[in-house]
C-alpha positions in Angstrom: 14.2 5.2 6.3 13.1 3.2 3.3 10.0 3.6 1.3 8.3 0.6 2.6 8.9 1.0 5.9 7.3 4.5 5.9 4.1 3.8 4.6 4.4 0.9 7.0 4.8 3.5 9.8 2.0 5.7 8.4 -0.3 3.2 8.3 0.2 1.5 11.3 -0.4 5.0 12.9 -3.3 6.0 11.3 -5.3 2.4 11.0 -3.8 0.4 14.0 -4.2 -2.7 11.8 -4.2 -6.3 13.0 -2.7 -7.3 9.9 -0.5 -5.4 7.8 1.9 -6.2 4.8 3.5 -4.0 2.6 5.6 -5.4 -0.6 8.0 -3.9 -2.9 6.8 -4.9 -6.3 9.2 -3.0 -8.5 11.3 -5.8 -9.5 8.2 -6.6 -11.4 8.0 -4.0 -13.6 11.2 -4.1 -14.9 11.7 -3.0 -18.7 7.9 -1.5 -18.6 9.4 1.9 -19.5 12.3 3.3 -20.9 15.1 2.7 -18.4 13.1 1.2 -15.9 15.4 -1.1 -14.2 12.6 -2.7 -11.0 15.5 -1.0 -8.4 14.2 1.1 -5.9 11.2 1.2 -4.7 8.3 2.6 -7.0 5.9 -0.2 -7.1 4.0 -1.5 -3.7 1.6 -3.7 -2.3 -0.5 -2.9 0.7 -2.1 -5.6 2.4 -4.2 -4.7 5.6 -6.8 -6.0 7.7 -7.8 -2.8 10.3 -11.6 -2.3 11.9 -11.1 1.1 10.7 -12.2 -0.6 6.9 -16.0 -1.6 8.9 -18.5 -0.5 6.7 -16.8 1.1 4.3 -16.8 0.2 0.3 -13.6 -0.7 -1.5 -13.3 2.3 -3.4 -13.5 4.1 0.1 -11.2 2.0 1.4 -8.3 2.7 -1.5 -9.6 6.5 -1.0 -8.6 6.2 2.6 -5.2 4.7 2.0 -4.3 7.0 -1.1 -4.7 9.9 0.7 -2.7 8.7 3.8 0.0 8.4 1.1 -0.5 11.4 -0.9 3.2 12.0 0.2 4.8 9.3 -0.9 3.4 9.3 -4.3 5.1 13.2 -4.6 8.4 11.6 -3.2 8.6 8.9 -6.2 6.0 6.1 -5.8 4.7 4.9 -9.0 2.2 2.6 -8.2 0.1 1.1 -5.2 -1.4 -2.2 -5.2 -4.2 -2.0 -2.3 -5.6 -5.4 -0.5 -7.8 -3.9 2.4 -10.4 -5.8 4.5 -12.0 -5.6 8.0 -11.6 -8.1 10.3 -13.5 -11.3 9.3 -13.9 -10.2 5.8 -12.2 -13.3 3.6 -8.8 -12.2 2.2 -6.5 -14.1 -0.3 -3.4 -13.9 1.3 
C-alpha cells in the first residue's frame, strides 16, 4: 500500500469527508537537499472538506490531521501541505 493511499485510508476513517484529495508533491522538491531526487513519496498535500472541521480554527484543524498522521511522519513523510474546510466554507481548489 502506497503512502498516499494510506493517509487516504486514515482519513477517510477518521473524518468521513465529502471531499477529500491527497497529492504527492515530492517531485517538487527535487534538488532541495543533498540527494533529494522528488521519488518517493515524502512531500503531500491534503485537501479535505469533512463536518468534523465545524467550528474548529485552522491551527486546530492541521492539529487534528497531524496527529492522525503522527505515523506516517515516523515512516518517512517529510512534509504535509494541509487544505481543510467544513462544508460551505470557500476553498481554492
Amino acid at each position: 500500500m502506497t503512502l498516499k493511499s494510506r493517509i487516504e485510508d486514515r482519513l477517510s476513517d477518521a473524518f468521513s469527508p465529502e471531499r477529500l484529495e491527497v497529492v504527492n508533491e515530492s517531485h517538487q522538491h527535487a534538488g532541495h537537499g543533498p540527494g533529494f531526487s522528488g521519488e518517493g513519496e515524502t512531500h503531500m498535500r491534503v485537501r479535505i472538506v469533512a463536518s468534523a472541521f465545524a467550528g474548529m480554527s485552522r491551527v486546530a484543524r492541521h492539529r487534528a490531521v497531524n496527529a492522525l498522521l503522527a505515523d506516517e511522519f515516523e515512516a518517512g513523510l517529510h512534509a504535509l501541505a494541509i487544505e481543510a474546510a467544513a462544508p460551505g466554507e470557500p476553498t481554492r481548489w
